[in-house]
Backbone as a ProteinNet text record, in pm:
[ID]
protein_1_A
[PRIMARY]
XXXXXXXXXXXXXXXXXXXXXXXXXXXXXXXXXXXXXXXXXXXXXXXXXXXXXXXXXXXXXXXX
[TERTIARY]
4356.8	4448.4	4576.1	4588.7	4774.7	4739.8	4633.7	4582.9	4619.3	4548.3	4509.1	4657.6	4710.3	4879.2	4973.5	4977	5048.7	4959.4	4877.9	4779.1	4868.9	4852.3	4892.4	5013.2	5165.1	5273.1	5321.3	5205.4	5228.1	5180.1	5045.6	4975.1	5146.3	5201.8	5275.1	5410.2	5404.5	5531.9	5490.3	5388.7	5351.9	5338.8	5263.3	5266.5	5398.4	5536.4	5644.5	5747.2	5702.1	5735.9	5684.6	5578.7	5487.4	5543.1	5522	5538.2	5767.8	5836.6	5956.8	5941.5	5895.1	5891.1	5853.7	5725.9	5625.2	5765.7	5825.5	5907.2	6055.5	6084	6173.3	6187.1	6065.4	6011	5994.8	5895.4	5870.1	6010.7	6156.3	6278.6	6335.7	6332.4	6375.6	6307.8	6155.8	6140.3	6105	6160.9	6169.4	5985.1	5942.6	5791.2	5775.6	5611.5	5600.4	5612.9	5688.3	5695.6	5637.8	5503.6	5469.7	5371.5	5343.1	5196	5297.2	5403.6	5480.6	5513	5600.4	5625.5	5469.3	5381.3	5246.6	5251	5263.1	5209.6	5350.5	5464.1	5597.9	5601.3	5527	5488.2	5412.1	5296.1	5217	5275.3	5314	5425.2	5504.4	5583.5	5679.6	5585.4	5490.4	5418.2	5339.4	5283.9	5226.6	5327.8	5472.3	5588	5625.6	5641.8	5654.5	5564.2	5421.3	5305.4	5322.1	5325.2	5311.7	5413.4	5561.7	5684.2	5648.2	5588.2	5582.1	5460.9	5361	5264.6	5330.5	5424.9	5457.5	5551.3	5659.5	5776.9	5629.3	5527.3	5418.9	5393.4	5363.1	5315.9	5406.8	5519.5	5637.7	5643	5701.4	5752.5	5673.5	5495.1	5408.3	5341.9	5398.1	5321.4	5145.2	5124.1	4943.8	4914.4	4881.6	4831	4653	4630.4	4509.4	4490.3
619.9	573.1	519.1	570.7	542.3	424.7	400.2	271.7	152.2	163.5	50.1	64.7	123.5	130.9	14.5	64.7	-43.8	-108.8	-192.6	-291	-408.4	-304.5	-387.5	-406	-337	-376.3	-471.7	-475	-565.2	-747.7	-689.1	-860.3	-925.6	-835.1	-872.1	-896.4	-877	-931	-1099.5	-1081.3	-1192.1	-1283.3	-1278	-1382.1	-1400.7	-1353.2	-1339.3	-1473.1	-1434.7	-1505.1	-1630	-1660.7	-1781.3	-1863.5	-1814.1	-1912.1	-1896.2	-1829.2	-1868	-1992.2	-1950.9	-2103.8	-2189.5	-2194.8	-2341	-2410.6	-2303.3	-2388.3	-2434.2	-2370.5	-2473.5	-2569	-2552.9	-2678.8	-2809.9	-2739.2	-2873.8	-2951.4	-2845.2	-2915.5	-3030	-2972	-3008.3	-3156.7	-3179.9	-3285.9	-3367.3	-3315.9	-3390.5	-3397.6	-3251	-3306.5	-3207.9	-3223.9	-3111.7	-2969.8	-2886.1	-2769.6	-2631	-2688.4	-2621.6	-2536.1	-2576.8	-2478.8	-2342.1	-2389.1	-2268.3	-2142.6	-2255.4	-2163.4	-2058.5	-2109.8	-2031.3	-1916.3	-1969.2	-1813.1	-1736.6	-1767.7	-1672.1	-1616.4	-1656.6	-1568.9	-1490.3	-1510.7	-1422.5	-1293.3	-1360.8	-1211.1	-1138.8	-1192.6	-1101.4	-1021.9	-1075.1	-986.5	-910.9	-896.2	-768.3	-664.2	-728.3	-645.2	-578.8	-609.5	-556	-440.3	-477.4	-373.4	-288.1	-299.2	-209.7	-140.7	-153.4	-90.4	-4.5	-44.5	45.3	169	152.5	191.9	278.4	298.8	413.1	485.8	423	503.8	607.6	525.4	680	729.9	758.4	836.6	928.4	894.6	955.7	1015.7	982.5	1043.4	1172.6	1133.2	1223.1	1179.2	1082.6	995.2	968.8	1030.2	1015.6	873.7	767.7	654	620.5	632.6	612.1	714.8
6105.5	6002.7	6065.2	6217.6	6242.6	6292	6338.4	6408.5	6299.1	6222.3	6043.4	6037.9	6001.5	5959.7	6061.6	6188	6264.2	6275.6	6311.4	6265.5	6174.4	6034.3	5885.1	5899.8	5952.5	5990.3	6084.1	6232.3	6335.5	6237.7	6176.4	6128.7	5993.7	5942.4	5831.6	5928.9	6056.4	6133	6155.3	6216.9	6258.5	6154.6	6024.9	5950.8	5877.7	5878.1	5854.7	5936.8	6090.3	6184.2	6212.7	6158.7	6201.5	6092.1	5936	5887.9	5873.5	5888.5	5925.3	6026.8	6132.6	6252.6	6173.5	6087.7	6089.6	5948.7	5886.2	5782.5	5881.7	5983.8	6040.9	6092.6	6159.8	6253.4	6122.4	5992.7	5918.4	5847.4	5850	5786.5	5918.4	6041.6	6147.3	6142.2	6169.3	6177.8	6054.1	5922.2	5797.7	5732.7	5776.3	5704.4	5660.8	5515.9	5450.8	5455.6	5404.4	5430.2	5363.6	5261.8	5205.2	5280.8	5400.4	5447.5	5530	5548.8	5653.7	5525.4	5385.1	5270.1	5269.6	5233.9	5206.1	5301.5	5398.6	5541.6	5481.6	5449.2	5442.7	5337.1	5209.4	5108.4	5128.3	5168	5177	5276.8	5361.7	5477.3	5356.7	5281.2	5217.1	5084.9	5016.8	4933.5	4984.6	5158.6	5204.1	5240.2	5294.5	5336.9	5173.4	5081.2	4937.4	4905.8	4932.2	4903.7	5011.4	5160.7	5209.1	5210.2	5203	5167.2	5020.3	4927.3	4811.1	4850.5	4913.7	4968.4	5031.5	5141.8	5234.3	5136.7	5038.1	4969.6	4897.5	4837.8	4753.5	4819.7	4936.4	5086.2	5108.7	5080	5164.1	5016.3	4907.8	4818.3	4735	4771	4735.8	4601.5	4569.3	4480.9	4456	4357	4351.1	4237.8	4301.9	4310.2	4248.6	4124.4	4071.8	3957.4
[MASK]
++++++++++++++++++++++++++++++++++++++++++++++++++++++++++++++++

């Protein structure tokens, strides 16, 4: 389980970071910037779930 856990925190860094770069790079050289937006949403709605996910963990929260 501690494995899957940082796993799901390291992959939600990375797609956080990738698409931050891919949307600067696309303002910088004046081109579409919707595919970088896509990867940076998707980073911040797994960082949302998995942040609510550990506060029920932590808080003792029973989920179902």
């Amino acid at each position: 389980m501690g494995f899957l856990l940082i796993a799901y925190w390291i992959g939600m860094l990375v797609l956080l970071l990738v698409g931050l770069i891919k949307l600067i790079a696309a303002a910088v050289q004046q081109k579409p910037y919707k595919p970088g937006l896509k990867i940076l949403l998707v980073g911040i709605v797994l960082l949302v779930i998995g942040a609510g996910a550990c506060a029920a963990m932590i808080g003792g929260l029973s989920i179902g």
